[in-house]
TORKOL-4160 file (C-alpha; in steps of 0.2 Angstrom, whole numbers, padded with zeros to 4 digits, m for minus):
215
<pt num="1" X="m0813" Y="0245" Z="m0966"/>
<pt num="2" X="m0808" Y="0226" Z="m0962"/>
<pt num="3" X="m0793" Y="0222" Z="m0965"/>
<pt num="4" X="m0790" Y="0206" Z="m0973"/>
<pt num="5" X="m0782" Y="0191" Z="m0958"/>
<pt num="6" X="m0774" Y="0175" Z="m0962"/>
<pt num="7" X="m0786" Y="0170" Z="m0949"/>
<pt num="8" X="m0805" Y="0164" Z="m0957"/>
<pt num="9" X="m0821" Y="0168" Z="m0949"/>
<pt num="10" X="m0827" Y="0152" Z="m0954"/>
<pt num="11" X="m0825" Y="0135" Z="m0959"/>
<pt num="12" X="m0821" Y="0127" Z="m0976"/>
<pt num="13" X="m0840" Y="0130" Z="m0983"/>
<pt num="14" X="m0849" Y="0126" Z="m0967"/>
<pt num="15" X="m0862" Y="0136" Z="m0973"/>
<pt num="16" X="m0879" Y="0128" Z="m0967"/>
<pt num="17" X="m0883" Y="0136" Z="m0952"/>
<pt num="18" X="m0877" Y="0154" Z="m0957"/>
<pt num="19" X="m0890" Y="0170" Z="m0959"/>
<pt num="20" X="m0895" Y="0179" Z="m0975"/>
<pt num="21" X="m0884" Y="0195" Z="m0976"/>
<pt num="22" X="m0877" Y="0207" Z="m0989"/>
<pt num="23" X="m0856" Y="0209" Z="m0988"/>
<pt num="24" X="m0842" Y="0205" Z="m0996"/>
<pt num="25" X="m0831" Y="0186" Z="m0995"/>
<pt num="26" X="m0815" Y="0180" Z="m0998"/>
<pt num="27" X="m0812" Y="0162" Z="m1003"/>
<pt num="28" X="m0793" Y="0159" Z="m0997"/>
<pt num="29" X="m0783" Y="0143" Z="m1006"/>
<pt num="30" X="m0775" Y="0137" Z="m0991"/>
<pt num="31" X="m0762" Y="0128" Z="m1000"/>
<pt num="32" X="m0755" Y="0139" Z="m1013"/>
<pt num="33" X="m0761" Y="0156" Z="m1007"/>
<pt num="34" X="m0773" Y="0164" Z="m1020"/>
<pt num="35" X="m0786" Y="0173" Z="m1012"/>
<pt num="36" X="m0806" Y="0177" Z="m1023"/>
<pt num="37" X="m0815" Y="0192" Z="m1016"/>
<pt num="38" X="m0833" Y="0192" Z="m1021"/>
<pt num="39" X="m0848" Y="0202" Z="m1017"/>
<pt num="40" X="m0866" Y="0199" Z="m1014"/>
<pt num="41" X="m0882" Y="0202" Z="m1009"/>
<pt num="42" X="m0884" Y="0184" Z="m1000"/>
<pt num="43" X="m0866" Y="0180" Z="m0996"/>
<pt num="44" X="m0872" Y="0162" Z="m0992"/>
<pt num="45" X="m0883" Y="0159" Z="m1009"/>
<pt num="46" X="m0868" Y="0165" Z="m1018"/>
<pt num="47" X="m0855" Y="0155" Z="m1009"/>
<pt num="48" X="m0866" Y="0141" Z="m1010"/>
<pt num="49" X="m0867" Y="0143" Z="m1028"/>
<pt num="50" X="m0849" Y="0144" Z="m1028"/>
<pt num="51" X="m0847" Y="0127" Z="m1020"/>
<pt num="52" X="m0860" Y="0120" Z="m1033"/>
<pt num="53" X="m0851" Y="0125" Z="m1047"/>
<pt num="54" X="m0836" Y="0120" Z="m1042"/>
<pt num="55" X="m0843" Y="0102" Z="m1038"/>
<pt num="56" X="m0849" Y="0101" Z="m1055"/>
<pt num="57" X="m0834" Y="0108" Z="m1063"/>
<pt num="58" X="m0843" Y="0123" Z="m1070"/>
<pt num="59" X="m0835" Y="0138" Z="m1060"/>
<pt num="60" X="m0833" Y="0152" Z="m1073"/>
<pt num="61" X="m0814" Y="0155" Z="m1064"/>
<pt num="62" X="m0803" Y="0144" Z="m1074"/>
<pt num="63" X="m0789" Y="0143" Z="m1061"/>
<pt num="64" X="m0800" Y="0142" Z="m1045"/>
<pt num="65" X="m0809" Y="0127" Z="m1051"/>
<pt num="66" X="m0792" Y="0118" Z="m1057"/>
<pt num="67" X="m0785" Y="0120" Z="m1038"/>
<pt num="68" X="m0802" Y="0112" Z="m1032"/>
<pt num="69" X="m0802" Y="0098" Z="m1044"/>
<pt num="70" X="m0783" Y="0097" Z="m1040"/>
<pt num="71" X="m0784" Y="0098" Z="m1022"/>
<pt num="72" X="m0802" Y="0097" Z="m1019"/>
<pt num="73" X="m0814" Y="0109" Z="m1014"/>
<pt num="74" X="m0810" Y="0108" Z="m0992"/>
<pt num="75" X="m0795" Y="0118" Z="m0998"/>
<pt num="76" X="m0804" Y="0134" Z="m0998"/>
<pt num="77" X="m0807" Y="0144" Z="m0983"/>
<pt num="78" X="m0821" Y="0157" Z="m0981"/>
<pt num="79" X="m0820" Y="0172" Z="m0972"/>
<pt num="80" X="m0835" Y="0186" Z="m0971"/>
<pt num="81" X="m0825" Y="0202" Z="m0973"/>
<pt num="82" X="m0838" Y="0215" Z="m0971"/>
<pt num="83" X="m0858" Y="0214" Z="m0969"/>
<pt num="84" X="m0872" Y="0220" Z="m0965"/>
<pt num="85" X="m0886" Y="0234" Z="m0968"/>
<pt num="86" X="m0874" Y="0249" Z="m0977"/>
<pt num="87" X="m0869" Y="0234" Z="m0988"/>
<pt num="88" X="m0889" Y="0232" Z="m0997"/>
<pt num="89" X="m0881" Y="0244" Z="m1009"/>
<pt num="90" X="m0874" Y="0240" Z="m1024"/>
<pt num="91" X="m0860" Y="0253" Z="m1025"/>
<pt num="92" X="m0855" Y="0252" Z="m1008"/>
<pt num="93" X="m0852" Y="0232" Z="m1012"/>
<pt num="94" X="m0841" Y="0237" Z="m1029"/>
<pt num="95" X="m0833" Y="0249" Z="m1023"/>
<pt num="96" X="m0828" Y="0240" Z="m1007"/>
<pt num="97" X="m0822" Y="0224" Z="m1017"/>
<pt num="98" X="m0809" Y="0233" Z="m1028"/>
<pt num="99" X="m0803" Y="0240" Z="m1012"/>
<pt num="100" X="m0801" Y="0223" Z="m1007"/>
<pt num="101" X="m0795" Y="0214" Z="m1023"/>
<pt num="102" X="m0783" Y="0230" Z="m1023"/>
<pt num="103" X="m0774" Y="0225" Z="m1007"/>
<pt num="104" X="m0771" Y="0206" Z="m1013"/>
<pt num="105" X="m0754" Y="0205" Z="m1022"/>
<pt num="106" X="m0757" Y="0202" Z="m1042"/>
<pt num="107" X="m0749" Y="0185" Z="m1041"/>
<pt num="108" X="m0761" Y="0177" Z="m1028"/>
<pt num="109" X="m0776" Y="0184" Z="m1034"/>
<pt num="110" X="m0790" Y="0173" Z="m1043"/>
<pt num="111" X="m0800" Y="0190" Z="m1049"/>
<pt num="112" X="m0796" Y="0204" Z="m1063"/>
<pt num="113" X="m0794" Y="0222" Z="m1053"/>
<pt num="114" X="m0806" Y="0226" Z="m1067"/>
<pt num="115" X="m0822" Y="0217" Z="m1066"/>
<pt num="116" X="m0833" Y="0227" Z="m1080"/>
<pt num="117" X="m0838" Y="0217" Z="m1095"/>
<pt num="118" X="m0827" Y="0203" Z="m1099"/>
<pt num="119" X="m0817" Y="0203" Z="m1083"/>
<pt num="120" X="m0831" Y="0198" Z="m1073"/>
<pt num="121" X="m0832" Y="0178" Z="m1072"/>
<pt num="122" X="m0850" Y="0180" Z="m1071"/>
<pt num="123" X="m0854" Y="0193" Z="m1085"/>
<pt num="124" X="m0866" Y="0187" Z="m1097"/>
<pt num="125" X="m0871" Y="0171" Z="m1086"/>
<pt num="126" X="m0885" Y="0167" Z="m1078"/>
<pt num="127" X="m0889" Y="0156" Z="m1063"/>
<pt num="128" X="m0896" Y="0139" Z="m1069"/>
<pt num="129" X="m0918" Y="0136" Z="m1066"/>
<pt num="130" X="m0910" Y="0120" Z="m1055"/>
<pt num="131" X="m0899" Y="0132" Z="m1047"/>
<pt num="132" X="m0913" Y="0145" Z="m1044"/>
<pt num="133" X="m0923" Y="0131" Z="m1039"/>
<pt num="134" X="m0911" Y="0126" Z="m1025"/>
<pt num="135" X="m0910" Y="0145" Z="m1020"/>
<pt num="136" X="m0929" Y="0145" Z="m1017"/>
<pt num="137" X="m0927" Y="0129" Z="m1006"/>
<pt num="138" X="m0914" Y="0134" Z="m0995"/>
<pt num="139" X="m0924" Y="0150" Z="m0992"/>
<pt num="140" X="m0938" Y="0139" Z="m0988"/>
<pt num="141" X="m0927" Y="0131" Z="m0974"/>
<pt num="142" X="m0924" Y="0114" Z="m0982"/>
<pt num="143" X="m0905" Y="0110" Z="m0976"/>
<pt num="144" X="m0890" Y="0110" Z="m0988"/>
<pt num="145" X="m0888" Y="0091" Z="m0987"/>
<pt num="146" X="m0904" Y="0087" Z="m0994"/>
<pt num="147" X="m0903" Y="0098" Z="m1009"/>
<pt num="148" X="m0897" Y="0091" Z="m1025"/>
<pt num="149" X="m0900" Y="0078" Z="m1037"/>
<pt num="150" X="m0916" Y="0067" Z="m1029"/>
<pt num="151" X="m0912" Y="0049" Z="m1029"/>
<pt num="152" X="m0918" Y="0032" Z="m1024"/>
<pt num="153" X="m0909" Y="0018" Z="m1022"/>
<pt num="154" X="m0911" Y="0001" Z="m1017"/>
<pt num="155" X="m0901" Y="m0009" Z="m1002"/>
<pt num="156" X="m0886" Y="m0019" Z="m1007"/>
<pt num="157" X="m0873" Y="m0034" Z="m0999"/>
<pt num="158" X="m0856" Y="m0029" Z="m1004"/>
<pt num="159" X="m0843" Y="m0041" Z="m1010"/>
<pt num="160" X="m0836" Y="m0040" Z="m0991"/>
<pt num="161" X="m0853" Y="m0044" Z="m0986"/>
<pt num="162" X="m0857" Y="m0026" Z="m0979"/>
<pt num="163" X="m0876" Y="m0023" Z="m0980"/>
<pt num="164" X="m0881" Y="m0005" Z="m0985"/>
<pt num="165" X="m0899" Y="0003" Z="m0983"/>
<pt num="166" X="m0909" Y="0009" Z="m0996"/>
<pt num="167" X="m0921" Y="0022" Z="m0999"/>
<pt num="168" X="m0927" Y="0040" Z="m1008"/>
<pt num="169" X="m0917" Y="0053" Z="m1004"/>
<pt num="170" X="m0915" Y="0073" Z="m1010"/>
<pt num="171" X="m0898" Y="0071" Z="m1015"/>
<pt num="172" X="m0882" Y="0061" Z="m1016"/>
<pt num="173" X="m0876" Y="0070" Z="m1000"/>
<pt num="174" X="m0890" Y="0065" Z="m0990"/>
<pt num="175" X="m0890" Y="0049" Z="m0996"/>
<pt num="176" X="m0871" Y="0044" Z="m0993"/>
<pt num="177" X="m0874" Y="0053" Z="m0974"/>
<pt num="178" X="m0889" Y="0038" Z="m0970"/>
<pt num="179" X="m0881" Y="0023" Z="m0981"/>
<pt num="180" X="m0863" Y="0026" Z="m0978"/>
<pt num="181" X="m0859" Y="0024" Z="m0997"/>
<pt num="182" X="m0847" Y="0035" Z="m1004"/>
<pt num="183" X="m0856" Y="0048" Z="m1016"/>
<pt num="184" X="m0842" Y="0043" Z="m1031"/>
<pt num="185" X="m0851" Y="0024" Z="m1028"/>
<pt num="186" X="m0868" Y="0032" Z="m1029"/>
<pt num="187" X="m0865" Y="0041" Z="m1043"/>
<pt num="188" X="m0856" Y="0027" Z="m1053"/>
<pt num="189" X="m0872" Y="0015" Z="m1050"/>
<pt num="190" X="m0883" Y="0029" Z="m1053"/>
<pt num="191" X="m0874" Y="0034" Z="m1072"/>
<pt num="192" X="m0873" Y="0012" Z="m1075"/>
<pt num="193" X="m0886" Y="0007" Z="m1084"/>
<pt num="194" X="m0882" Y="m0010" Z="m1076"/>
<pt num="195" X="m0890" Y="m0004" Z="m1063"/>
<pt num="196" X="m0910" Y="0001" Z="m1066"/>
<pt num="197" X="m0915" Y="0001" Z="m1048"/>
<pt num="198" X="m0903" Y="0018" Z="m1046"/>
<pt num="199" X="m0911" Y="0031" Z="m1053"/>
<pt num="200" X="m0917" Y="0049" Z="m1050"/>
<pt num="201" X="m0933" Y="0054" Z="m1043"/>
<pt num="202" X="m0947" Y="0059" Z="m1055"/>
<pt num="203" X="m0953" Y="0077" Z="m1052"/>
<pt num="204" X="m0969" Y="0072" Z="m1043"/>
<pt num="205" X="m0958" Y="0061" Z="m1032"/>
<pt num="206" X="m0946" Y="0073" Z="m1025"/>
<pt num="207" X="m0960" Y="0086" Z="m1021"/>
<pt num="208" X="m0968" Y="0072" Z="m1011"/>
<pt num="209" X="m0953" Y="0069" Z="m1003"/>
<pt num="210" X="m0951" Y="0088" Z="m1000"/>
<pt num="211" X="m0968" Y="0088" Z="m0991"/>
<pt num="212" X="m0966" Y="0073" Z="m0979"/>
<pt num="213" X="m0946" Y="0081" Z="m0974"/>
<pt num="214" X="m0956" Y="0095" Z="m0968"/>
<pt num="215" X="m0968" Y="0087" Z="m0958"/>
């Protein structure tokens, strides 16, 4: 079996032009040390899912989402630590991760050795309809940039006298990446009631724009 590297397979969650595949993942804090060993399926969905709750401050591991609102998320490396065909099997998988999760010294370990029951971070939980949602549109091939919360916005002078572009977007990532705003200014307009022309997209909307990215 792979032995774990301090050298990562891949970047800090560049994640968008990565294949479907089952396996096994760590997710290394480069800054203090502490390693997450997880295991899945579709390692991209879950690491993907990973990064979304983390973003949102919802990841169900306590001290991993402290680091990233601490550090921010860029702090965490991802490395693929097995994959492929053999690891379509559940049992394989779990039995593979404790191996793992084994090796990594109790103090720099995000997981409980034990993951039954109330040691899992995911037990009892369930991925969100807008997180299954997002699943279903990343399968469809719709990039990681454009999948969030649909917005449109209007075009803006700055203080300084920069103008920004407006538009209809699929999310704030998408959004900051044409207008140049930051996402934290997007957002801020977007929860101001001061500003009306911010909003999100209606349902209707964002499937229109769906169609239109993909033609």
């Amino acid at each position: 079996m792979k032995q774990l590297t301090n050298e990562p397979v891949l970047k800090t969650f560049k994640l968008s032009s990565l294949p479907f595949f089952a396996g096994l993942y760590s997710l290394k804090n480069t800054k203090n040390g502490f390693i997450y060993i997880g295991e899945s399926t579709n390692i991209i969905q879950r690491l993907r899912a990973h990064r979304s709750m983390l973003e949102r401050n919802t990841h169900f591991c306590e001290k991993m989402q402290n680091d990233a609102n601490q550090d921010g998320i860029d702090i965490f490396e991802v490395e693929i630590l097995v994959e492929g065909p053999a690891y379509e099997s559940s049992d394989i998988r779990k039995a593979a991760e404790k191996e793992y999760i084994a090796k990594i010294p109790e103090n720099k370990r995000y997981n409980q050795l034990d993951r039954c029951g109330k040691h899992n971070g995911f037990f009892g939980k369930t991925h969100t309809a807008e997180l299954k949602q997002r699943f279903g549109l990343e399968r469809a091939g719709i990039p990681n940039t454009q999948l969030g919360r649909p917005i449109s916005i209007p075009s803006y002078r700055t203080r300084k006298g920069t103008q920004y572009p407006g538009g209809i977007f699929l999310s704030i990532a998408e959004a900051s990446a044409v207008t140049g705003i930051a996402r934290r200014d997007i957002r801020k307009r977007l929860d101001d009631p001061e500003f009306p022309d911010w909003r999100e997209l209606t349902q209707q909307e964002r499937d229109n724009l769906i169609v239109q990215k993909q033609h």
